[in-house]
N, C-alpha and C positions, 0 to 999 in steps of 0.2 A: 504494500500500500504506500501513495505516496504521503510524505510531510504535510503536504496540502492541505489531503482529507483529514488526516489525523488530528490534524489543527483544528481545522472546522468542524469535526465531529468531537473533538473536546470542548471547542467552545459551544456547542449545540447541546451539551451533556450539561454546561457550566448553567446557560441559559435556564433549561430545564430544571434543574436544583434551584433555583432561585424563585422561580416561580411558585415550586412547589413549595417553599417554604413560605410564601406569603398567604398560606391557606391554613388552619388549623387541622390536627387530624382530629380524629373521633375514636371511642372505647377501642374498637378494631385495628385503628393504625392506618386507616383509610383518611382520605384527603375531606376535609368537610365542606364544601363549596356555601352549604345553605347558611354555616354561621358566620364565615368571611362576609357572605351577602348581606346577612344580619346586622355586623359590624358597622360595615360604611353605611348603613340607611339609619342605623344608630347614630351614626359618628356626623353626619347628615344635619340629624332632627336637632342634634345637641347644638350645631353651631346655628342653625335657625333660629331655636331657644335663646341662644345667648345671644343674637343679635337684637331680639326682638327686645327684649330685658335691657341691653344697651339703648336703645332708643327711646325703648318709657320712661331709663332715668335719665336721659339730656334733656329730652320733652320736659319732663318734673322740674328739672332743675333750670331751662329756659324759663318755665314759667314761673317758679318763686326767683327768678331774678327781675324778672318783668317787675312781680309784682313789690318787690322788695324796690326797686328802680323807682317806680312807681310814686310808693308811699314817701318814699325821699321827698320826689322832685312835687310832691301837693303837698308834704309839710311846709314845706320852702316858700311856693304858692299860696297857700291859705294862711291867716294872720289866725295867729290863736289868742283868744281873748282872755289878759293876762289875768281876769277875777275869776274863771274856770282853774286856773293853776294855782293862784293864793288861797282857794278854798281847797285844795287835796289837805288832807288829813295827811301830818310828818311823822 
């Protein structure tokens, strides 16, 4: 046989080993296809989840900044009447 083949059919064996190990086996020693496929529709859902979760808290926190911005800038605007303040209780 030549160098050639040998070469190519080792790298074809090397190929094959690799793939075969991105698969879990099962009780048998058998390749499990259904739980690798399980995995990534897991691995999937989870960064879905997290994205989602990222966005309800920038949302949240855009909006108590709003409203924090907000309440600032109409203190600033509204004159507060200084015999509402001399009557709190110290």
């Amino acid at each position: 046989m030549s160098d050639n083949f040998l070469q190519e059919f080792n790298d074809l064996r090397s190929r094959v080993e690799k793939l075969e190990g991105a698969f879990p086996k099962d009780e048998e020693g058998l390749l499990d296809y259904s739980t690798h496929k399980k995995f990534h529709k897991e691995s999937k859902q989870a960064k879905e989840d997290f994205k989602k979760k990222r966005s309800d808290i920038i949302k949240s926190l855009v909006e108590w900044a709003c409203i924090a911005a907000a309440t600032i800038l109409l203190s600033h605007l509204i004159p507060i009447d200084q015999s509402i303040i001399s009557n709190i209780p110290k």
